[in-house]
N, C-alpha and C positions, 0 to 999 in steps of 0.2 A: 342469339338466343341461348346457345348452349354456354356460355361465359355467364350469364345471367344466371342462368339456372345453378350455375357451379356456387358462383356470389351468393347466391340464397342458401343452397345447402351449407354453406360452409361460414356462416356466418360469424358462428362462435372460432373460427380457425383463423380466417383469411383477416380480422381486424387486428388479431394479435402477430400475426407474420410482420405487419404493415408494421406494427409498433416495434416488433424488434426490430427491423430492417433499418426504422428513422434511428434508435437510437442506439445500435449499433454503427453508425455512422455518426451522430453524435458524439459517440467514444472517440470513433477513431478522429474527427477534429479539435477533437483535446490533444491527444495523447501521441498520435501518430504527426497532427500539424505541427508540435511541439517540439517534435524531433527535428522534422525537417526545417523548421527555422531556426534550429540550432539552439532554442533554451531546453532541452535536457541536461541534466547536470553528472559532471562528474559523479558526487554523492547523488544518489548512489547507482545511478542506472551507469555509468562510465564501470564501476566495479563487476554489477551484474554482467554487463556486457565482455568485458574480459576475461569472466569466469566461461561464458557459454564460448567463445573463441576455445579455450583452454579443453574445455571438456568435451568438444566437438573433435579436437585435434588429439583427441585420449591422452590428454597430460594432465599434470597433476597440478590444478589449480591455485594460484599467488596469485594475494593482491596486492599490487603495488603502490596503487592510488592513494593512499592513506595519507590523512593529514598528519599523523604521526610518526610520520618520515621514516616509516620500519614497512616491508613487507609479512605477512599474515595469511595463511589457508585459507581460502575461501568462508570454509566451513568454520575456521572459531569463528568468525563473524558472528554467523546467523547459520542454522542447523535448518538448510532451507537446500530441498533434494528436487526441486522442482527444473532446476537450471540446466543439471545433467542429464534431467529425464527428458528433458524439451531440448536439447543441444544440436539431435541430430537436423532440427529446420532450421539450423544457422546456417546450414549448406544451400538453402532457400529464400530467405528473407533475410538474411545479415543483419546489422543492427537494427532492424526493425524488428525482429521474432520475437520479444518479449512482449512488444506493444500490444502486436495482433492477438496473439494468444488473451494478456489480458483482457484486451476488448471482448472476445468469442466467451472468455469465462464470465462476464458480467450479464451476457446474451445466456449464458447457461444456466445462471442464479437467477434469473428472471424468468427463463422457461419454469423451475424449478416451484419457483412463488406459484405461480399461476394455476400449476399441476396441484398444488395443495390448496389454493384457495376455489378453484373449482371444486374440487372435489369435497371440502369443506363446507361451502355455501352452497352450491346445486346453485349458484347463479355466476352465467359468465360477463354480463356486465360489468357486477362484482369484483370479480377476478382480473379484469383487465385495469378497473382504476387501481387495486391492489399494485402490480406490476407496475402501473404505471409512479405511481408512488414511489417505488423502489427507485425506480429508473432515471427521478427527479432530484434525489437524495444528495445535501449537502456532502454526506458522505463519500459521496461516488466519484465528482465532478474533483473532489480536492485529493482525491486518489490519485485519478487522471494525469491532473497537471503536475503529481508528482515521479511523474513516469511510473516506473513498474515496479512492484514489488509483493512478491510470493503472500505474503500474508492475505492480499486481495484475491489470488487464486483460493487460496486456502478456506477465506469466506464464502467463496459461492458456490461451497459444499454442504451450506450449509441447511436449506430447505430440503435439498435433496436426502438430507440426513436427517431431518423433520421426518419426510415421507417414510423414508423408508424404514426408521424405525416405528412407527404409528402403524407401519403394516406389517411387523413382527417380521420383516426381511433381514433375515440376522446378517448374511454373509456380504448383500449391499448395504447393510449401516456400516459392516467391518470396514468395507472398502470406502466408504465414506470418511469415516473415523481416520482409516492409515494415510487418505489423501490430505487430510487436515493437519494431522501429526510433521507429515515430510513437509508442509510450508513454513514451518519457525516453528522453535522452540516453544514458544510461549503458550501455543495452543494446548500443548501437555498442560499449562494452567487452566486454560478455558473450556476446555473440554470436558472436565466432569462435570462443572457445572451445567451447564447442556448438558450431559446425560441426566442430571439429577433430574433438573429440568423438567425432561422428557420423562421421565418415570410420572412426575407430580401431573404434566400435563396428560397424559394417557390413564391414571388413576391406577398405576401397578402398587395396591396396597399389600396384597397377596407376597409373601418375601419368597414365595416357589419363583415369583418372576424378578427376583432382583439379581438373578444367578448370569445372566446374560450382562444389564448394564455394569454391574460387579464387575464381570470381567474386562468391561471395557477403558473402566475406571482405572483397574490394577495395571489395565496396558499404558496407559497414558503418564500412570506415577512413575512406572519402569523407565517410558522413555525418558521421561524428566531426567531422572535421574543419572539416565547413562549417558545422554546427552550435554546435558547442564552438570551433572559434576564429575564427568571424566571425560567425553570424548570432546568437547569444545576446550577443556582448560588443558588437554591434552595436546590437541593442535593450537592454544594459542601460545603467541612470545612470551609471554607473561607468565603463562601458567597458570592462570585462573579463569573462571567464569567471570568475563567482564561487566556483562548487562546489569547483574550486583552493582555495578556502582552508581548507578543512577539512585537505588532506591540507599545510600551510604550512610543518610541522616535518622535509617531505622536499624543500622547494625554493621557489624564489619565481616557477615559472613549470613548463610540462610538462617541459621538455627538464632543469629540475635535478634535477628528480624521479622520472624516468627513469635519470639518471643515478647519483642517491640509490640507487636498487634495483637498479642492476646493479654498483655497485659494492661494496654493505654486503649481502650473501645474508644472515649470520647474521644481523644485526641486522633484517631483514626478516623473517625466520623466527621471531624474538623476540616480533615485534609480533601476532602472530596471535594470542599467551595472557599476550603484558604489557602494560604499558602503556607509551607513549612518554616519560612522566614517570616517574621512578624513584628514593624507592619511592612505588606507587600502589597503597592498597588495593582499586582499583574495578577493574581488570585482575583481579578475581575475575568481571564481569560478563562479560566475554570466554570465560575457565572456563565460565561456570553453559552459556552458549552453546555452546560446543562439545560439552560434556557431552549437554545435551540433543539437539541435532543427532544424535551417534553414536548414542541410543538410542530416537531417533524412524526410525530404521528409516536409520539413515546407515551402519549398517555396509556395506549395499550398496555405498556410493560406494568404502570398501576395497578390499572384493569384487570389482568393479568401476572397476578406476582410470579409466577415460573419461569414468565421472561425477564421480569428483573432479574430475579435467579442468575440468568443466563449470563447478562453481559454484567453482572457485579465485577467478575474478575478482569473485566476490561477496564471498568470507572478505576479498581484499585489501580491497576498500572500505569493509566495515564493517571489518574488526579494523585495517587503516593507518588511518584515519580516527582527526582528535585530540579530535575530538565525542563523550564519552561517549554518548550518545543513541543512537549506532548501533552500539554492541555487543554489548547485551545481546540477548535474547528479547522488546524490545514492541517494540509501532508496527508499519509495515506493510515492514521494511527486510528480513522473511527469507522473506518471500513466495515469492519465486525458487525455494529452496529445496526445497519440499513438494513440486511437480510432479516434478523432475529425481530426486528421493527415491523416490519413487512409482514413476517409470521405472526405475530402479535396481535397485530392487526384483523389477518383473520382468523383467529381463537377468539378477539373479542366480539366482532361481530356474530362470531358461530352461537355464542353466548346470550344470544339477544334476540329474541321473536318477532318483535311488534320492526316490520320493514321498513317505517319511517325511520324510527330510532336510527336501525342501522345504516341508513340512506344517507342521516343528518352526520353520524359520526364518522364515518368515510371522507366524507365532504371536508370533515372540521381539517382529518387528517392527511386531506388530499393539497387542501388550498393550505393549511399551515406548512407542510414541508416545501410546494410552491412558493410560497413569499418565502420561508429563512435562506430558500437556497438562493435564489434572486437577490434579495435584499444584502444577503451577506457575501455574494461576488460583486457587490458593490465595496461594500465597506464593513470592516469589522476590527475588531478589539485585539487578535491575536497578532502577533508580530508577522516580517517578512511575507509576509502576504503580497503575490506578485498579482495583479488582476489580470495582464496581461494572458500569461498561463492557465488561468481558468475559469475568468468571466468570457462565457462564448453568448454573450449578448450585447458586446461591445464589439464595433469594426474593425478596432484595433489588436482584436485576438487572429484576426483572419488572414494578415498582413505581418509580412516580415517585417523587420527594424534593419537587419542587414541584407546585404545582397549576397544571398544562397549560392549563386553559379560561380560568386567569385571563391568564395571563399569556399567550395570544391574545389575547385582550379588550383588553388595554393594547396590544399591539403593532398592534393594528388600527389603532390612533388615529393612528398614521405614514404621512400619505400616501406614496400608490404615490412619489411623484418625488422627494420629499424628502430630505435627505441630512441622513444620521445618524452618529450614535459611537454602537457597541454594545458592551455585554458579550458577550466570547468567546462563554459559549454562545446569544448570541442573535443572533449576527452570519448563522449560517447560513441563518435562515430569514427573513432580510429584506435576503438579498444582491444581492436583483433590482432594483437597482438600478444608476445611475451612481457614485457617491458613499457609501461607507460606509468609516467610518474604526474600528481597534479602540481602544475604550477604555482609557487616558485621552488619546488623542488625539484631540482635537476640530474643531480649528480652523475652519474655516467650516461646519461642520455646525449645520444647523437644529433639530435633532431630536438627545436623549440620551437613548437605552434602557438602562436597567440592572437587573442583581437587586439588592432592596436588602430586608433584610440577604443574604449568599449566602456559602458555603463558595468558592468559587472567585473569587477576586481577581487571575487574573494579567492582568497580568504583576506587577502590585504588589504589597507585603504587605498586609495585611488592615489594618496598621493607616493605611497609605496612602491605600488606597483608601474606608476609610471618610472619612476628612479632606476628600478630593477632591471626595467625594460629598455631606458635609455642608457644604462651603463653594461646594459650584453651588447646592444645594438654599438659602443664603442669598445669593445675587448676585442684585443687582438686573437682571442681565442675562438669567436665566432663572428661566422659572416653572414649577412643578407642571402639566403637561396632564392627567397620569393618576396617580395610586396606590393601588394595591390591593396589600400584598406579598402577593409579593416583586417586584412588578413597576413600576418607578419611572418615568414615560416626564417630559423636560422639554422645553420648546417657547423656542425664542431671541428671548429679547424684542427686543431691535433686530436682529433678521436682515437682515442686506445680498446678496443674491448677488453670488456671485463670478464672475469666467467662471474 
């Protein structure tokens, strides 16, 4: 009787627990199964991973992973402070700490949604298909399977920072704001637009009240700046702000590519759904994206221009960007996206009196982000698309391809300090180290872990890498220490260290 009585009172509570519970578990059979059957990659969660080893043992972060056969500061990478700050539960979770954390942060961007859309509509039916929407989001799942990466914490700060500036909470926007700032760089981009945003959406016409978002703006250009033009080109090898060279085909430095965009509007306008090469049949991957976007519940951003507003400086980065890679619907680049969608979502309905209306448009945007995300873990347009890794409606997500205990068993044989060349996917879980380099790059490495035979050869072709692999396996400079396939470990016969 008394569990009843609980269930009744708490009705608007206990259905939403229910839901983060299922898909918080949902998460973690992406993201966390992912690991343990060994498809996490090198790129980039092998990197992440040796940074948070590195930063947990208070040293000073190298990466050595790099396809460009050079080691690199963590930080010119990506000006992403989340790693150090999370390093001490590497003492707890080992290669897994990045996972869970993500997972808990998506559980936290979802509490987040709900909190404003309750309080929004004064309906928690409402509020729970909202969340649930999120929860359902192409965006989310193609994160997932891309293991882990800062910019998705970063995201799902972002309702929260809805709320809290909506409630004139200065000092939790601040801290909102600084937690976004420390997951990448780029957010110093995306950021003021979201405050602009937010000013438009809240109706601060009055400029007594623009003295607060003002300040938030000037912080964000600051970090920009001292991040992106001295402290990452400061710690990189090169010397320069690298991520510039994606956008190369608008300038050979910020100021020509600023210039590029205020001068050519159409031709900027063009790149949002062509391609910069012309003709390009993969400027259909740009399409398939935008398509999906407007029917994952984007019509709000319409609805709603504040939140077009918002993620504009997303579209520019991915659709300007000359890197196929970041146009389409994979990897974790549309992350952004879902939260500010979800918010949108309920502004528009807040926006709309008569109950049917807003019943019918919930619906339209409840069942549209259900099919594109469905339909498009089936089959889509964007390259390298693994369905394995992220269609969790296939049996085949659920099940190894290799056998997990053996290929521990061999990997054990690597002592703790050792410094090894690994295959991509085994680079993640023995990144607790100083020294780990991706295979075929070896160079003073003691230790050579590979799958052998294995579907996954990159960066090589299969036929590459098998040669590579049959001509270490004959060198009198290394020997067999372990093989069980698929799991090949070799030990350097004249090992020298190096410093």
């Amino acid at each position: 009787m008394r569990f009843i009585q609980f269930v009744y009172k708490n009705m608007g509570t206990l259905p939403m627990a229910v839901l983060h519970v299922f898909f918080f578990l949902a998460f973690c059979s992406v993201s966390i199964l992912n690991h343990y059957f060994f498809r996490s990659a090198a790129l980039d969660y092998g990197i992440a991973n040796q940074a948070l080893y590195q930063f947990a043992h208070l040293q000073n972060p190298v990466c050595t992973l790099l396809l460009q056969n050079t080691d690199a500061p963590y930080l010119s990478l990506h000006m992403s402070l989340w790693v150090p700050l999370l390093s001490p539960l590497y003492w707890i979770f080992g290669s897994y700490t990045l996972l869970w954390v993500q997972n808990i942060a998506l559980i936290f961007c979802g509490v987040g949604i709900y909190k404003v859309a309750a309080e929004e509509l004064q309906n928690k039916s409402f509020a729970f298909l909202i969340t649930l929407q999120f929860y359902i989001s192409f965006a989310v799942y193609a994160a997932l399977a891309s293991d882990f990466h800062e910019n998705v914490l970063g995201a799902c700060f972002f309702p929260w920072l809805y709320y809290y500036y909506s409630h004139g909470k200065k000092w939790q926007t601040f801290l909102c704001v600084l937690a976004m700032l420390i997951s990448k760089e780029n957010f110093a981009i995306w950021l003021p637009f979201v405050i602009v945003g937010l000013v438009f959406v809240n109706k601060q016409w009055n400029y007594k009240q623009w003295l607060f978002p003002l300040g938030l703006i000037l912080l964000c250009a600051s970090w920009f700046i001292l991040v992106g033009l001295w402290i990452m080109p400061a710690l990189s090898p090169v010397g320069k702000f690298e991520q510039l060279t994606r956008f190369s085909h608008l300038g050979g430095n910020i100021e020509e590519i600023i210039s590029t965009i205020i001068s050519k509007p159409l031709d900027m306008f063009n790149l949002f759904y062509k391609s910069n090469v012309q003709p390009d049949s993969d400027e259909l991957i740009k399409q398939e994206l935008l398509w999906v976007l407007l029917f994952s519940g984007g019509i709000a951003l319409l609805w709603r221009p504040s939140f077009l507003l918002m993620i504009l400086p997303l579209l520019m980065q991915k659709l300007w960007n000359k890197e196929v890679a970041f146009w389409g619907i994979n990897y974790h680049y549309n992350i952004e996206f879902a939260p500010v969608i979800a918010i949108a979502i309920v502004m528009m309905l807040a926006s709309i009196k008569q109950v049917q209306i807003k019943s019918s448009l919930l619906v339209f945007c409840l069942l549209g982000t259900l099919y594109m995300t469905v339909s498009k873990m089936q089959e889509r347009i964007a390259y390298h698309y693994n369905p394995i890794n992220e269609n969790v409606f296939s049996s085949t997500h659920y099940s190894s391809q290799l056998p997990v205990v053996i290929i521990k068993k061999g990997l054990n044989q690597i002592p703790q300090n050792a410094s090894v060349s690994a295959h991509a996917n085994l680079a993640p879980h023995i990144a607790n180290r100083d020294t780990i380099y991706h295979f075929p790059f070896i160079k003073n490495a003691r230790y050579i872990a590979l799958l052998f035979p294995t579907n996954n050869t990159y960066p090589l072709s299969p036929a590459t890498y098998n040669h590579i692999v049959d001509s270490l396996k004959q060198s009198r400079h290394w020997k067999i220490e372990y093989y069980e396939e698929p799991i090949l470990i070799m030990k350097r016969n004249d090992w020298i260290s190096h410093p």
